[in-house]
N, CA and C atoms as a LAMMPS dump frame, in Angstrom:
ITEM: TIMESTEP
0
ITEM: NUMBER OF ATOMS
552
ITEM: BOX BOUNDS ff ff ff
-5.0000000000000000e+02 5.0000000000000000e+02
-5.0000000000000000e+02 5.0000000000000000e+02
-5.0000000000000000e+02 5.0000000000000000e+02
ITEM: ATOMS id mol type element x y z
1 1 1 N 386.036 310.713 -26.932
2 1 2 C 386.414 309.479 -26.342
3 1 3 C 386.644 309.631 -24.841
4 2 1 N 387.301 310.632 -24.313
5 2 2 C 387.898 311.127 -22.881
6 2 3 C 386.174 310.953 -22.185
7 3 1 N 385.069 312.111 -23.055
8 3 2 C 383.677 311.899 -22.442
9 3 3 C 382.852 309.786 -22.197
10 4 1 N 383.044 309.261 -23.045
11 4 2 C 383.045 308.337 -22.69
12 4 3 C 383.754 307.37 -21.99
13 5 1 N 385.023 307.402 -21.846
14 5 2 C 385.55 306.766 -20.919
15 5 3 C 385.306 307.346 -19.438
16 6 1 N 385.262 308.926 -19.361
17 6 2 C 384.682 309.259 -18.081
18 6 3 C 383.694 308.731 -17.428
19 7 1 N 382.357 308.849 -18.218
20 7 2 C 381.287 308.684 -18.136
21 7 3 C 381.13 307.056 -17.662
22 8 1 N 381.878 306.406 -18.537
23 8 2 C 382.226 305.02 -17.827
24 8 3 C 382.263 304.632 -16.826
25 9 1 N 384.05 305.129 -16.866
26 9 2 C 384.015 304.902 -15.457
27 9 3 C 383.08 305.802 -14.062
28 10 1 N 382.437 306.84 -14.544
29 10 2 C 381.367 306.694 -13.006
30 10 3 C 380.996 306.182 -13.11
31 11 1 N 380.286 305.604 -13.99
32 11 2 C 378.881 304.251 -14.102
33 11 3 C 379.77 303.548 -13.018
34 12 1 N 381.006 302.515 -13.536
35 12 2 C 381.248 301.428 -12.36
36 12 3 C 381.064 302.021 -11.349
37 13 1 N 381.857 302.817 -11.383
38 13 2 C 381.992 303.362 -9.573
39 13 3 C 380.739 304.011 -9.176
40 14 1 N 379.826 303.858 -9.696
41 14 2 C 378.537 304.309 -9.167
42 14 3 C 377.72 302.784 -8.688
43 15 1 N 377.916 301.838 -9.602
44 15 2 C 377.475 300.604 -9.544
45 15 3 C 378.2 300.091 -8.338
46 16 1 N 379.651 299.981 -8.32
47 16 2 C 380.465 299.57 -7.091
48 16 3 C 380.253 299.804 -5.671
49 17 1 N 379.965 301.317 -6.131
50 17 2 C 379.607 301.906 -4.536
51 17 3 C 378.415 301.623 -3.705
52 18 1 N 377.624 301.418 -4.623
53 18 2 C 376.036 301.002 -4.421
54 18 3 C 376.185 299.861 -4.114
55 19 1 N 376.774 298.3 -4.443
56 19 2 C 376.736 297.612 -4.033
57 19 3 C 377.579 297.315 -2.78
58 20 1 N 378.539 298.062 -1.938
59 20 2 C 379.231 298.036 -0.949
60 20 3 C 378.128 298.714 0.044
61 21 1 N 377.054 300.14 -0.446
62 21 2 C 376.309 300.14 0.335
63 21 3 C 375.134 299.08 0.621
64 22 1 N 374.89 298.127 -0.306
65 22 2 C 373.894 297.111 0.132
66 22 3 C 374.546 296.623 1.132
67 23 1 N 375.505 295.81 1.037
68 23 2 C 376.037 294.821 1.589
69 23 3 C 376.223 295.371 2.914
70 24 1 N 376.596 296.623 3.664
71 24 2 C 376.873 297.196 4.735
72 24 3 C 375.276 297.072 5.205
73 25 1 N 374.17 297.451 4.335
74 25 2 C 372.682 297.36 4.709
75 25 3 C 372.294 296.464 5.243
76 26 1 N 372.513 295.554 4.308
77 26 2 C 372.25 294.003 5.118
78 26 3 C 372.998 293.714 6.075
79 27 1 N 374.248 293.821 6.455
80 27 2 C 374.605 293.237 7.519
81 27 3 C 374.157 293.954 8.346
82 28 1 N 374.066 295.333 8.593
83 28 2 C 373.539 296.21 9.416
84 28 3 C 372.089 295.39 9.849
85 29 1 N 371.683 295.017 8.966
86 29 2 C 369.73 294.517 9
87 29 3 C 370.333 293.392 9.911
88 30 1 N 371.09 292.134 9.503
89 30 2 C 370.871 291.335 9.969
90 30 3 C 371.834 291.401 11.601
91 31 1 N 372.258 292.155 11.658
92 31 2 C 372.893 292.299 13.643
93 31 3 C 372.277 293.115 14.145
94 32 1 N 371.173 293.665 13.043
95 32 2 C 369.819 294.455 13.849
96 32 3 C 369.031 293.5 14.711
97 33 1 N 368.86 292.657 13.269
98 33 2 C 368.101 291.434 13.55
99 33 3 C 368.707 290.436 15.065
100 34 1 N 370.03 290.109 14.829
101 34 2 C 370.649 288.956 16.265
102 34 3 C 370.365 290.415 17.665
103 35 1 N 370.954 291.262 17.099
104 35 2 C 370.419 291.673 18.638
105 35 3 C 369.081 291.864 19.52
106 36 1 N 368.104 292.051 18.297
107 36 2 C 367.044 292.165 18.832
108 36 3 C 366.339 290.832 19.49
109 37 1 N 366.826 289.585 18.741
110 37 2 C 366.328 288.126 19.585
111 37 3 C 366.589 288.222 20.534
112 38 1 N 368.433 288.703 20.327
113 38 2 C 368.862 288.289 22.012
114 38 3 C 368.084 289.414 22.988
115 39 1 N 367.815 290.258 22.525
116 39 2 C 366.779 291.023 23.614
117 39 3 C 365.954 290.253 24.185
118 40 1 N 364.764 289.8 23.264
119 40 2 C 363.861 289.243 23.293
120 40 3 C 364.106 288.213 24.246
121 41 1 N 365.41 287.606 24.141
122 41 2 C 366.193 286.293 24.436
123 41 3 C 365.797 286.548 26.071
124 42 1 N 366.509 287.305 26.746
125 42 2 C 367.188 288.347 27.709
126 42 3 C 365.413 288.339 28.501
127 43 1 N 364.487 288.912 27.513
128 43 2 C 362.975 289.559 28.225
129 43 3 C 362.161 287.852 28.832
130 44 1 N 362.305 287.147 27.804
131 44 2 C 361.802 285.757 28.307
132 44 3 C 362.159 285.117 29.359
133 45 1 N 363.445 285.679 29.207
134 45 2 C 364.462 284.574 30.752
135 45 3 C 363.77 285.807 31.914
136 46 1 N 363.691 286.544 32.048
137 46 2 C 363.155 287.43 32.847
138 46 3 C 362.213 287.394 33.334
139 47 1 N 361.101 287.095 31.833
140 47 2 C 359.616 286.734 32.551
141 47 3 C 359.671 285.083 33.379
142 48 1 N 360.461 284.3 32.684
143 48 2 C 360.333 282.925 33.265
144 48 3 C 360.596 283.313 34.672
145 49 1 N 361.965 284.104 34.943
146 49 2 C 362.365 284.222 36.419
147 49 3 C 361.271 284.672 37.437
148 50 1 N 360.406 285.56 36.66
149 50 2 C 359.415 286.286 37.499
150 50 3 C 358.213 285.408 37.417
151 51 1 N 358.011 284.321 36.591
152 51 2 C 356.84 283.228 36.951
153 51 3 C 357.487 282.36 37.709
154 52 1 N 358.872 281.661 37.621
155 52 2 C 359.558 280.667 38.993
156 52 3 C 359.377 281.879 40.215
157 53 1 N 359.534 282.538 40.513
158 53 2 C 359.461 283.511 41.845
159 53 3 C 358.387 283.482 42.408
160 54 1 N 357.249 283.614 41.342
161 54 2 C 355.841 283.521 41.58
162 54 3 C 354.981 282.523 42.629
163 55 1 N 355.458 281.506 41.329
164 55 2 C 355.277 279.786 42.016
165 55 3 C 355.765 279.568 43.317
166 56 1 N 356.862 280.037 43.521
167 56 2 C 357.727 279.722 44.737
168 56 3 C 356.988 280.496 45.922
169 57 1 N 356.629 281.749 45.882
170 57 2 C 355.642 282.434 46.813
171 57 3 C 354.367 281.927 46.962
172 58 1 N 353.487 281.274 45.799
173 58 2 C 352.625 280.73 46.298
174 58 3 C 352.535 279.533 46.797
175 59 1 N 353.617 278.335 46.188
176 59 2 C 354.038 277.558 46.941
177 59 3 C 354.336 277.896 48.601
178 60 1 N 354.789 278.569 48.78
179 60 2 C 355.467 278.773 50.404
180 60 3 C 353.544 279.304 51.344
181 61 1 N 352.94 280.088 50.574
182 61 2 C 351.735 280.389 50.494
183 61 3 C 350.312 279.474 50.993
184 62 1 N 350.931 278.197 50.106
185 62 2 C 349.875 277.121 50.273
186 62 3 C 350.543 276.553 51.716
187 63 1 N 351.895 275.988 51.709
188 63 2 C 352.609 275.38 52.714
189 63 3 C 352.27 276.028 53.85
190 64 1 N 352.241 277.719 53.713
191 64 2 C 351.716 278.252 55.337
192 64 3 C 350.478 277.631 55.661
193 65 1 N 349.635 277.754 54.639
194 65 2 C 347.94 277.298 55.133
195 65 3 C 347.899 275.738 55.27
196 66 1 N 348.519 275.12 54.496
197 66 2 C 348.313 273.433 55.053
198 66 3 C 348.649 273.334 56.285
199 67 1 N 350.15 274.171 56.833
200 67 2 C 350.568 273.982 58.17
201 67 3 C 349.883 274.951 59.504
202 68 1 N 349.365 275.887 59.092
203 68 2 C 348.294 276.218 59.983
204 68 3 C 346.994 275.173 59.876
205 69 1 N 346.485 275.045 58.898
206 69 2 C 345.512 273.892 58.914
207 69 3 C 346.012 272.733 59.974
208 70 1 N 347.284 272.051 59.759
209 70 2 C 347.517 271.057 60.32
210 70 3 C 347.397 271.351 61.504
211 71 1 N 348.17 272.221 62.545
212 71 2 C 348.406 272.661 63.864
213 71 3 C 346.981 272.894 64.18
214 72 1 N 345.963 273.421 63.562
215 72 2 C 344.736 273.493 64.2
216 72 3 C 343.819 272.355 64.342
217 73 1 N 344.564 271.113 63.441
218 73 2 C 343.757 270.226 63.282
219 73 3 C 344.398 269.254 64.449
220 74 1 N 345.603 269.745 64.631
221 74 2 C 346.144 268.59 65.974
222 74 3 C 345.382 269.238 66.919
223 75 1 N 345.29 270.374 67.466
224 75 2 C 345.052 271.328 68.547
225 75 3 C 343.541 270.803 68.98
226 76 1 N 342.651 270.553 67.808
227 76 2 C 341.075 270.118 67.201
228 76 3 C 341.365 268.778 68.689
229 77 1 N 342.302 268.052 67.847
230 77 2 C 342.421 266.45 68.013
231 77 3 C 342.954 266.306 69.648
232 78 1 N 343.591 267.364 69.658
233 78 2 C 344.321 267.206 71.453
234 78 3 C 343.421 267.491 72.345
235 79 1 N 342.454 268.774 72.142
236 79 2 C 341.694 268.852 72.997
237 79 3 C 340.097 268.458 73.228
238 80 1 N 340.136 266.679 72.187
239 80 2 C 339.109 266.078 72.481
240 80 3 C 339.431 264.733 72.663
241 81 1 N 340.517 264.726 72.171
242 81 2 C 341.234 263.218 72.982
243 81 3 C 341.278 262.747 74.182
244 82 1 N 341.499 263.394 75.073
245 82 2 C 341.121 263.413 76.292
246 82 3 C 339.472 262.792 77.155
247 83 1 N 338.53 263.695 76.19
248 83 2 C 337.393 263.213 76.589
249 83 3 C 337.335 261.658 75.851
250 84 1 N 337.67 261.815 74.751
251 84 2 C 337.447 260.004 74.446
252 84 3 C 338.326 259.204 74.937
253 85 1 N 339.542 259.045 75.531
254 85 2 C 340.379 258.361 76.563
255 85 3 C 339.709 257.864 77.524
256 86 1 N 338.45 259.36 78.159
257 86 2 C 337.892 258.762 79.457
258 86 3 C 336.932 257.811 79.102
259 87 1 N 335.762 258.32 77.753
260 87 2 C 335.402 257.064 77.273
261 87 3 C 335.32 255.64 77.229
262 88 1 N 336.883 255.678 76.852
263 88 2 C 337.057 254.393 76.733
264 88 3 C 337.344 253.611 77.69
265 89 1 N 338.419 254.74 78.606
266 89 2 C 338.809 253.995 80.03
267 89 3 C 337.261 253.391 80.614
268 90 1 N 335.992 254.084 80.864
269 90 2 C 335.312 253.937 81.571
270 90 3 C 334.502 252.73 81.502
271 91 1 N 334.402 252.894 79.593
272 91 2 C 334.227 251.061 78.856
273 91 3 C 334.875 249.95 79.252
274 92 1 N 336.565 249.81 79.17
275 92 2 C 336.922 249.236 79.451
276 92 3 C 336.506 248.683 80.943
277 93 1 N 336.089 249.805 82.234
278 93 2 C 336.655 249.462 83.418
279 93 3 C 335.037 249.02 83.915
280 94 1 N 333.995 249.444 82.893
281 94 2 C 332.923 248.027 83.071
282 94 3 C 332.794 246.701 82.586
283 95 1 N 334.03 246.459 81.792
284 95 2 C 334.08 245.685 80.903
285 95 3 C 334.474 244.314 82.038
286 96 1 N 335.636 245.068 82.658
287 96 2 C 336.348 244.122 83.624
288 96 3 C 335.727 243.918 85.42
289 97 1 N 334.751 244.83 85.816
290 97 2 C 334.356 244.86 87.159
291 97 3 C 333.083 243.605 86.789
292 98 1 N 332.559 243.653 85.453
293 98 2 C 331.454 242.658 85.279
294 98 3 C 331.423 241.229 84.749
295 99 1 N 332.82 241.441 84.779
296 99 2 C 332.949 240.311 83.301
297 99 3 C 332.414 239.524 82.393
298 100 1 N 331.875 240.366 81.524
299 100 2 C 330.632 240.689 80.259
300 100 3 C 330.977 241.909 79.615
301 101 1 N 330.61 241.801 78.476
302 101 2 C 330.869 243.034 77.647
303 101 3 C 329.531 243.95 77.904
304 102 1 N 330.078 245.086 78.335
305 102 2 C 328.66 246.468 78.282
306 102 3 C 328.918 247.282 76.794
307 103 1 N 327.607 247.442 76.492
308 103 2 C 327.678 248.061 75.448
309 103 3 C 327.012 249.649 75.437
310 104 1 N 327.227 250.225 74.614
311 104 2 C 327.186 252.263 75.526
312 104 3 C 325.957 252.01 75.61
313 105 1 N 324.822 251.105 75.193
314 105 2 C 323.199 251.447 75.389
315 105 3 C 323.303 250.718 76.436
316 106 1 N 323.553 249.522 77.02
317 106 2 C 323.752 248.925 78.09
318 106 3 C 322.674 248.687 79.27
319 107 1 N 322.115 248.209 78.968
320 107 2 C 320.56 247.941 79.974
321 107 3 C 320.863 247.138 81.423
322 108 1 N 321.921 246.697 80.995
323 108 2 C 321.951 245.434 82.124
324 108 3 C 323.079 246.766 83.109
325 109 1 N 323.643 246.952 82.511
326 109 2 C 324.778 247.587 83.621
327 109 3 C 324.346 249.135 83.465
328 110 1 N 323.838 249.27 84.531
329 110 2 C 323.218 250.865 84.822
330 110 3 C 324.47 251.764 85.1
331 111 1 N 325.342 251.371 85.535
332 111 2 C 326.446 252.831 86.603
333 111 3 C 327.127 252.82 85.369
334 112 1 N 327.833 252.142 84.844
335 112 2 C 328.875 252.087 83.289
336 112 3 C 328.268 252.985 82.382
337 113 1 N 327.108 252.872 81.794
338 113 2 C 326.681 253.208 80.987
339 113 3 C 325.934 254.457 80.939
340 114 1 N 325.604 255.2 82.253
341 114 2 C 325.324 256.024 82.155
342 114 3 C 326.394 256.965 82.114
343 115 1 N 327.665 256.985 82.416
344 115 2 C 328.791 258.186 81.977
345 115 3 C 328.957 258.17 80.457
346 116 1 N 328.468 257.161 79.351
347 116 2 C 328.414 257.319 78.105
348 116 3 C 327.511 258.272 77.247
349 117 1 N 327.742 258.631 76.508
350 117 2 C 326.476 259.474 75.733
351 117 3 C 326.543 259.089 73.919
352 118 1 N 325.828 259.139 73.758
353 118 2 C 325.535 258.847 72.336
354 118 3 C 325.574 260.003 71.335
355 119 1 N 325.346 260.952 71.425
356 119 2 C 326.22 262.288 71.121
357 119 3 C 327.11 262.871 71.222
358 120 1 N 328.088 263.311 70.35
359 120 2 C 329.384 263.475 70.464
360 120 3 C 329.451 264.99 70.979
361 121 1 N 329.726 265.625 71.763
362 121 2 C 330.181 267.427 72.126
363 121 3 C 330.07 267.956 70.943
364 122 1 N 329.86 269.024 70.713
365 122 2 C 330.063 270.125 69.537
366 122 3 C 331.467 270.778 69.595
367 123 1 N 332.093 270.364 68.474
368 123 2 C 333.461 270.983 68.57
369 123 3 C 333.115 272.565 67.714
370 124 1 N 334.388 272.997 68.679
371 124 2 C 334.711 274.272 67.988
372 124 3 C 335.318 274.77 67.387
373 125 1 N 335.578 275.626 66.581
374 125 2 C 336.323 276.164 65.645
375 125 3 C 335.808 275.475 64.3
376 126 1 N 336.855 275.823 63.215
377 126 2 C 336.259 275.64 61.83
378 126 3 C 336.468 273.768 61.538
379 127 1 N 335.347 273.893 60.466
380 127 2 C 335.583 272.23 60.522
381 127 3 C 336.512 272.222 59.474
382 128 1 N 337.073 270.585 59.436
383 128 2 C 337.933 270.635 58.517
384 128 3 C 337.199 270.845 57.023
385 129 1 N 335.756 270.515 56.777
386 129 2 C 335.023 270.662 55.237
387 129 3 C 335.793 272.008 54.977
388 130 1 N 335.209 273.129 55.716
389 130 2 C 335.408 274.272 55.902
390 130 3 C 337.23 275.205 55.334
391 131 1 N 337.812 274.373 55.869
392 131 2 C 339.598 274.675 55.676
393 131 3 C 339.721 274.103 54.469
394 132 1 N 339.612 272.796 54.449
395 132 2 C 339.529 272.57 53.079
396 132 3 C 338.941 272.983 51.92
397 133 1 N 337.769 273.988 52.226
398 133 2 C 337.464 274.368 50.833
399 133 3 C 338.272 275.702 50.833
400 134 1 N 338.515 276.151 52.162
401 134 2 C 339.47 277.412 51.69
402 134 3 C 340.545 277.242 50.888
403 135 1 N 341.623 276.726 51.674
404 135 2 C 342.709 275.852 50.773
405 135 3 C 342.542 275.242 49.692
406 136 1 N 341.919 274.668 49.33
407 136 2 C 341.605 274.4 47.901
408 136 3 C 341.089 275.529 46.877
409 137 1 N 340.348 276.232 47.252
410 137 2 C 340.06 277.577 45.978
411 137 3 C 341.185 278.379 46.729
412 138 1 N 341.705 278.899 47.533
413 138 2 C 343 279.339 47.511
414 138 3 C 344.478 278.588 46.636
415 139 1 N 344.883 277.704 46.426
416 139 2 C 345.385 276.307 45.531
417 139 3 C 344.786 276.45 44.007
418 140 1 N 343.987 276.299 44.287
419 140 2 C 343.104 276.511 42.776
420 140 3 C 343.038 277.478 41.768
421 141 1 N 342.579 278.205 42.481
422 141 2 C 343.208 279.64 42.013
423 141 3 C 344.076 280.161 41.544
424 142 1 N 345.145 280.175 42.595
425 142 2 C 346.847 280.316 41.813
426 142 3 C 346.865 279.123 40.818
427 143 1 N 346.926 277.956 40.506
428 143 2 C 347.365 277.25 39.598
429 143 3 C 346.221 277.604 38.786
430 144 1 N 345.374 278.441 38.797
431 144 2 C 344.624 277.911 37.201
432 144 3 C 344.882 279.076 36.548
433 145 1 N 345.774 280.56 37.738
434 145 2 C 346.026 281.784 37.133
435 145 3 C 347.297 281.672 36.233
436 146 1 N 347.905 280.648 36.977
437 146 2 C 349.243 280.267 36.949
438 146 3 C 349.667 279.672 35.242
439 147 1 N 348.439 278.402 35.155
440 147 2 C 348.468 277.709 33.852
441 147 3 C 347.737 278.442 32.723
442 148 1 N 346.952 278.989 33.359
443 148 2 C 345.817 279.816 31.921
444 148 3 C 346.673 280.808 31.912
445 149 1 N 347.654 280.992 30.278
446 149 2 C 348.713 281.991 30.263
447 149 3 C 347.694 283.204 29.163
448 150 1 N 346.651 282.825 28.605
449 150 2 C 345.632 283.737 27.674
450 150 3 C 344.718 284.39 28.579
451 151 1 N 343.945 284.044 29.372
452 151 2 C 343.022 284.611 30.287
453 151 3 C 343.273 284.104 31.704
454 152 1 N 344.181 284.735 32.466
455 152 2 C 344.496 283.948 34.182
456 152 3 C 343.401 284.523 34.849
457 153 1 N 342.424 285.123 34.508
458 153 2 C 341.164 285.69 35.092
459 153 3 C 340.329 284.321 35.265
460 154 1 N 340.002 284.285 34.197
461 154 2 C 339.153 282.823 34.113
462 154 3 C 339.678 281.394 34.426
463 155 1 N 340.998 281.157 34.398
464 155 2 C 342.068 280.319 35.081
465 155 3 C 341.956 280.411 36.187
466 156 1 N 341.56 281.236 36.974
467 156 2 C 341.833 281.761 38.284
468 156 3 C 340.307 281.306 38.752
469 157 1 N 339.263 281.976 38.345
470 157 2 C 338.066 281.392 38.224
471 157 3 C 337.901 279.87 38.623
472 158 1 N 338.066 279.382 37.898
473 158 2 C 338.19 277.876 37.771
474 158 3 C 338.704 277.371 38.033
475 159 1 N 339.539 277.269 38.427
476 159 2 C 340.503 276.432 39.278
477 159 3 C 340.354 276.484 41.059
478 160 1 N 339.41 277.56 41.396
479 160 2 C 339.4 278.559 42.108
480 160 3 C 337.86 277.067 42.807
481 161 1 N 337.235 277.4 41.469
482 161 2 C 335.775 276.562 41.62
483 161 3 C 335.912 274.687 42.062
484 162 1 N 336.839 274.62 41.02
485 162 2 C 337.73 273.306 40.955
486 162 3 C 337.973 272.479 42.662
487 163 1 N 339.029 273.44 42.712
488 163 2 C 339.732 273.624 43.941
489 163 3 C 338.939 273.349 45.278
490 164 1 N 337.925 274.357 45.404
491 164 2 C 337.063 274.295 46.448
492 164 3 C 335.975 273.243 46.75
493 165 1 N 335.383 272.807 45.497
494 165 2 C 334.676 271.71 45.682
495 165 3 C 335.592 270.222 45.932
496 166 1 N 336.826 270.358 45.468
497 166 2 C 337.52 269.115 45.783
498 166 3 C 338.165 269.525 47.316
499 167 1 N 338.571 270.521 47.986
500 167 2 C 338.607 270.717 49.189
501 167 3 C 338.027 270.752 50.217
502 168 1 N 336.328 270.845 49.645
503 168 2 C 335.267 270.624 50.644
504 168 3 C 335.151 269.035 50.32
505 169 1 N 335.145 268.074 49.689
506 169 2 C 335.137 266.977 49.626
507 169 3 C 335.823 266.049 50.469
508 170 1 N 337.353 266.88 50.511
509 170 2 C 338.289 265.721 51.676
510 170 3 C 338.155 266.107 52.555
511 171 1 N 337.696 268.126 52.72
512 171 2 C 337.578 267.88 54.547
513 171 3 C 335.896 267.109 55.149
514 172 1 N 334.909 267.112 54.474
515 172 2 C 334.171 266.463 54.711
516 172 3 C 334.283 264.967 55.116
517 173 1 N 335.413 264.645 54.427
518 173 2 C 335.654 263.117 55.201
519 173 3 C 336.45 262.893 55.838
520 174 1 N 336.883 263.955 56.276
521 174 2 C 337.944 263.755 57.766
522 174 3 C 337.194 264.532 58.441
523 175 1 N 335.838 265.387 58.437
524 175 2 C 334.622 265.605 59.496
525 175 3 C 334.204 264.313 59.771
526 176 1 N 333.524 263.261 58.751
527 176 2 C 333.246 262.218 59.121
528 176 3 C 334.035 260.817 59.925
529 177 1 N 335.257 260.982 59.794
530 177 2 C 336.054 260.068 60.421
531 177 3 C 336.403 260.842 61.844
532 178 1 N 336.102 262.163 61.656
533 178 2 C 336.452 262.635 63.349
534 178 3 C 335.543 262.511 64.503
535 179 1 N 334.533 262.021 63.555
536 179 2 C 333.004 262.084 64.59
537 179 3 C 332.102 263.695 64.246
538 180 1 N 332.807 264.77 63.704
539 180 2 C 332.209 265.883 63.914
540 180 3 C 331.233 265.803 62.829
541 181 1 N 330.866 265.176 62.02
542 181 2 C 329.602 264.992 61.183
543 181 3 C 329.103 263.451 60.76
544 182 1 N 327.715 263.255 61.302
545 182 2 C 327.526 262.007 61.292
546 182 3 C 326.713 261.454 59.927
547 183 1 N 327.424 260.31 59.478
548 183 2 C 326.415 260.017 58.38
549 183 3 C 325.409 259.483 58.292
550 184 1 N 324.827 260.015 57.028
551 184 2 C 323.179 259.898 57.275
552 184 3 C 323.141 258.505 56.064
């Protein structure tokens, strides 16, 4: 009888013990488990920080080149303003010595019309088509590396392509409104 009641009682206490070690298992598993999200938690906020940082550099990136663009495009504009001022002054000041309108082909009024020309100077430096397609596949680029989170190669690509043809598009029409390309 002593052999069976022994024997007994290890059984429980073999059964008992075993189930105090599950239970330590699992909880062990599962604050394996919460810490490792919050890792995970921790690695995401990290990467987000390092894609806002990103943005923000190429943002500041684009802002340099629009504002060099701009300053070159006043600089463009200042140092041909001048010649069309005299232009006009010179229109105007046949306008009023004859009183009749001269027009730049002007047949009737010889002295007026010959300081006019019907060709505009060749400006120098880059045209705006030109800046604009830089800036735009520069623009393009970063945002399509930026949004394509599977392949930013081909994001980059394309946006790149995107970019440039819509940047050669608007500076082409502020070539045409500047006079520096005439339409056909």
């Amino acid at each position: 009888m002593k052999k069976i009641f022994l024997s007994g009682f290890a059984a429980i206490m073999l059964v008992v013990s075993c189930n105090k070690q599950d239970k330590q298992v699992e909880k062990s598993l599962e604050q394996q488990k919460i810490e490792y999200q919050a890792r995970q938690l921790d690695i995401e906020k990290q990467k987000l920080a390092i894609e806002k940082e990103k943005m923000e550099f190429e943002k500041t990136k684009i802002k340099d080149s629009i504002a060099k663009a701009e300053e070159t495009k006043k600089a463009v504009v200042n140092n041909t303003s001048p010649s069309t001022k005299k232009k006009r002054s010179s229109g105007s000041s046949s306008y009023n010595n004859n009183n009749s309108y001269a027009s730049s082909s002007g047949s009737s009024n010889t002295g007026a019309s010959s300081g006019t020309t019907t060709t505009a100077p060749q400006k120098k430096g880059m045209s705006s088509a030109a800046k604009g397609t830089i800036i735009g596949t520069v623009g393009g680029a970063a945002a399509g590396a930026i949004i394509s989170k599977k392949n930013p190669g081909l994001g980059a690509v394309i946006g790149g392509v995107v970019g440039g043809a819509t940047g050669y598009t608007i500076g082409r029409s502020e070539d045409r409104k500047s006079g520096r390309v005439q339409r056909k």
